[in-house]
N, C-alpha and C positions, 0 to 999 in steps of 0.2 A: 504494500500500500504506500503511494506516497502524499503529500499534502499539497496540498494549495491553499497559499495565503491570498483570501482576498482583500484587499484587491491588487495585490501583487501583480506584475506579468513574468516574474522574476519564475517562482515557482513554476512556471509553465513549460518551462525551460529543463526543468529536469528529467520528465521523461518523455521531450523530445529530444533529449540529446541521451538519452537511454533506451531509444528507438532507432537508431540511424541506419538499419539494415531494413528498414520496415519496405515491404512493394509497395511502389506506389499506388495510390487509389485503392488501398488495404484496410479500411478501418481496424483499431484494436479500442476494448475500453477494458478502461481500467479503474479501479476503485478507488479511490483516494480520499484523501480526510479532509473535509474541506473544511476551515477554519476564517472565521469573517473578524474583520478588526474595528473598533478596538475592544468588541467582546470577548473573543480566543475561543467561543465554542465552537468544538470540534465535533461535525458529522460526517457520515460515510456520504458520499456520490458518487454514482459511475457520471465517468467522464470520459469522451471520443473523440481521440485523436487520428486525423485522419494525412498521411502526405499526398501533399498532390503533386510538388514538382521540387528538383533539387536545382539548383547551379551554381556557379561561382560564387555570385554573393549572396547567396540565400536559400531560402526556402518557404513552402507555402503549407499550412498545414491548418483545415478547419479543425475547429474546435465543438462537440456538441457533448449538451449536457443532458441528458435523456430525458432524467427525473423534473426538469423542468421547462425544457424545448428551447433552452438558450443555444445559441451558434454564435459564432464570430471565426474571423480567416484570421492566424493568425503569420505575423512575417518574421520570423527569426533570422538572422545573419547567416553568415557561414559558417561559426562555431556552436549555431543552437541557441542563439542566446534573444531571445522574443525582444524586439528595434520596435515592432508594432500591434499594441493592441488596440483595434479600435472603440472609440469610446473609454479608455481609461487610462492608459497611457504609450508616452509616444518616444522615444529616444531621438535626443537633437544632438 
């Protein structure tokens, strides 16, 4: 199980960069602890992490949350590390 801090993009980072063999257009979910700030209560969520495309500088990978029908694309760098979450934050 890993965590997500919301509202982190940081954590989102972990197990995409603990996926990086995944087939493209592969879904995998995974369950994770999700944790909201600045309360720290921790619950279970599946969470879907989806890649859609690699390259140089990056990568594409939707995001879905089952238990509550949320999605967002998200755009991590070329070492995994999430540059763009829309709607929460953004790396400048």
């Amino acid at each position: 199980m890993d965590a997500d801090i919301y509202p982190s993009p940081f954590t989102d980072t972990l197990p995409i960069r603990r996926l990086p063999d995944l087939a493209v257009g592969r879904p995998v979910l995974l369950r994770m602890a999700w944790v909201t700030l600045p309360a720290l209560t921790p619950q279970v969520s599946p969470q879907e992490y989806t890649l859609l495309e690699r390259g140089a500088d990056g990568s594409r990978w939707p995001f879905r949350a089952p238990d509550s029908d949320f999605t967002v694309e998200l755009h991590p760098d070329r070492h995994g590390v999430v540059r763009d979450y829309p709607g929460i934050a953004r790396r400048v």
